[in-house]
C-alpha positions in Angstrom: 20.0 -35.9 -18.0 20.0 -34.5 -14.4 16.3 -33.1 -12.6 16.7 -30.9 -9.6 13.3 -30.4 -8.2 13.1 -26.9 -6.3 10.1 -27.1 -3.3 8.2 -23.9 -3.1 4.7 -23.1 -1.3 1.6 -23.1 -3.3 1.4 -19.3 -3.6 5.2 -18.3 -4.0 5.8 -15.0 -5.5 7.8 -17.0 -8.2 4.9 -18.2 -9.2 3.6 -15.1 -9.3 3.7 -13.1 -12.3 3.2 -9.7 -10.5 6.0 -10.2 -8.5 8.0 -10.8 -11.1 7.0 -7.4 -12.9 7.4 -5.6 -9.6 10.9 -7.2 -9.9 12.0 -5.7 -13.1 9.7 -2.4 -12.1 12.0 -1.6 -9.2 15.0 -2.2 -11.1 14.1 0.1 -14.1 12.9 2.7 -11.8 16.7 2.2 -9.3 14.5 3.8 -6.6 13.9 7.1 -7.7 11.1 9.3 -6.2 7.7 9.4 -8.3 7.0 12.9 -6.8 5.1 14.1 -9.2 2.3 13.7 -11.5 4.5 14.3 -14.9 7.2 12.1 -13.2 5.2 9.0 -12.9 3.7 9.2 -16.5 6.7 9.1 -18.2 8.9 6.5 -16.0 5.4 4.4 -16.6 5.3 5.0 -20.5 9.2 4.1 -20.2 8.3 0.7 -18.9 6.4 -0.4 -22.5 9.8 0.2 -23.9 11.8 -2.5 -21.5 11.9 -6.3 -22.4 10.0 -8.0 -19.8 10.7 -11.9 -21.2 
């Protein structure tokens, strides 16, 4: 069995849950413009529905 260790500073954002979320967040959402109200609500109920593991 081969071990690569990877080095990264105490507070990485791959350490970070958050950032990872944020991560699959921008993705789902592909950059489009939450201008509105009605707009935000349903891309954020969408997110309950994506497979975040």
């Amino acid at each position: 069995m081969r071990i690569r260790l990877a080095y990264y500073p105490p507070y990485h954002s791959k350490y970070n849950p958050v950032e990872r979320l944020w991560g699959v967040l921008e993705n789902h959402w592909r950059g489009e413009l939450l201008d509105s109200v009605e707009k935000t609500g349903s891309s954020a109920e969408s997110v309950g529905k994506l497979r975040l593991g």
